[in-house]
C-alpha positions as CSV (number, residue, x, y, z in Angstrom):
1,X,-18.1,5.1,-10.8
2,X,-15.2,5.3,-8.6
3,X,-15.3,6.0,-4.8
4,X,-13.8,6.7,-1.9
5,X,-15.0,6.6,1.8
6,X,-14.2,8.1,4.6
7,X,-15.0,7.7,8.1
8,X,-18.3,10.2,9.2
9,X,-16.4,13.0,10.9
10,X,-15.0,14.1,8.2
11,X,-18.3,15.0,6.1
12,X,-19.0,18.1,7.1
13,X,-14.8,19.3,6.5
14,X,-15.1,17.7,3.2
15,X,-18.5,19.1,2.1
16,X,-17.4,22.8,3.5
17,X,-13.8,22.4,0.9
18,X,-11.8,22.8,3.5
19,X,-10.7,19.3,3.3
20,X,-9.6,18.8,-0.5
21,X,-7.0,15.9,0.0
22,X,-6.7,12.7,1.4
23,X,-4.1,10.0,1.2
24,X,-4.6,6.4,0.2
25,X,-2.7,3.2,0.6
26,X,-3.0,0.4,-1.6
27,X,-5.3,2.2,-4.0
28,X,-7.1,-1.2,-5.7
29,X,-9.4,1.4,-7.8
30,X,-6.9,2.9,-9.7
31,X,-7.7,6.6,-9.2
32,X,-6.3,9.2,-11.8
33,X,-6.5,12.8,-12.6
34,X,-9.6,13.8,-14.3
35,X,-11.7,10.9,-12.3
36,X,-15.1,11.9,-11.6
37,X,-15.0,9.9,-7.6
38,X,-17.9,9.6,-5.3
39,X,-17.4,10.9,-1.8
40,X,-18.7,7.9,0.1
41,X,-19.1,7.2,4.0
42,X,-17.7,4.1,5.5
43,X,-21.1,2.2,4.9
44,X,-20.6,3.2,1.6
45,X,-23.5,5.8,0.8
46,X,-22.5,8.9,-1.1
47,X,-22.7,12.1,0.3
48,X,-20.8,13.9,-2.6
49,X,-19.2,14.0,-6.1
50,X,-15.6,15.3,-7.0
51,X,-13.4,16.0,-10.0
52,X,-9.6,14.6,-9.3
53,X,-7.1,17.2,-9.8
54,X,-4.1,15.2,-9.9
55,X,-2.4,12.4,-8.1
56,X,0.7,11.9,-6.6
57,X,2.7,8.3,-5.5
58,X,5.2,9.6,-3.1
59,X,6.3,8.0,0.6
60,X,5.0,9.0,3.9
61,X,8.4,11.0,4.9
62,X,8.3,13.1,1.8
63,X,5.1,15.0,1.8
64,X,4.8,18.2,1.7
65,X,2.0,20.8,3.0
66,X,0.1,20.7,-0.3
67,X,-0.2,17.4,0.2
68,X,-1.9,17.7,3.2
69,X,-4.6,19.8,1.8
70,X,-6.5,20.2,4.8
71,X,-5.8,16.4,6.2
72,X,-5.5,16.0,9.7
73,X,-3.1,17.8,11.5
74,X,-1.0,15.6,14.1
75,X,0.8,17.0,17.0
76,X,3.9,15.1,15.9
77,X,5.2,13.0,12.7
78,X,5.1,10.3,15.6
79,X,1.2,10.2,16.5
80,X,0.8,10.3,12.4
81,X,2.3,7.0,12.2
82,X,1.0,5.6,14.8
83,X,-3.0,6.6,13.4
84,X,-2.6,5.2,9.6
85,X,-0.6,2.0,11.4
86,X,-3.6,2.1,13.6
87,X,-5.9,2.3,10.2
88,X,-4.8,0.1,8.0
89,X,-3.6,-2.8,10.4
90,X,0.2,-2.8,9.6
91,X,3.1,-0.6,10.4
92,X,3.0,3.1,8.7
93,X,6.9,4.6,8.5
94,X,8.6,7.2,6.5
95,X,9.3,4.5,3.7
96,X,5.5,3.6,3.0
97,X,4.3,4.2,-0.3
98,X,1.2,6.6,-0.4
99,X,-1.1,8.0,-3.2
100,X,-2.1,11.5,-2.8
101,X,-5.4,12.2,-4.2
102,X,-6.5,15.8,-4.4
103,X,-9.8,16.7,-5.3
104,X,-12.7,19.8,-5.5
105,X,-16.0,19.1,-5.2
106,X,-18.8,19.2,-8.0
């Protein structure tokens, strides 16, 4: 089965629905709509299952509010780069390619 982690404070966000997005660089699994995914913490131990909805490839500078779907909201486009440069190790500008997987729980 397919997963994807994310980091521990964002559990309880993603377990109450109010998180039902996230965005994914560099997507090795090859996620697609109609994916059954495991919800995963970093250390890799599932806390939850999900359905994907649909998925979008799109850049960092053109998405929208769906998109976001309950991601994190940064004070500025600015402090947004800076965290997924921060993440990922490498520099995070409009241009960068991004998958956009939205998802509801099971």
């Amino acid at each position: 089965m397919k997963s994807i982690k994310f980091e521990d404070k964002f559990v309880p966000v993603l377990l109450s629905g109010k998180k039902d997005t996230t965005w994914r660089i560099d997507d090795e699994k090859g996620i697609s709509a109609g994916d059954e995914i495991a919800l995963c913490r970093k250390d890799g131990k599932e806390f939850a299952r999900a359905k994907v909805l649909w998925v979008r490839e799109k850049t960092y500078g053109t998405l929208t509010e769906e998109d976001k779907g309950g991601a994190d909201v940064f004070a500025s486009e600015k402090e947004m780069y800076e965290a997924f440069s921060q993440h990922y190790g490498f520099p995070v500008t409009p241009s960068t390619k991004v998958k956009v997987i939205k998802f509801r729980l099971l």
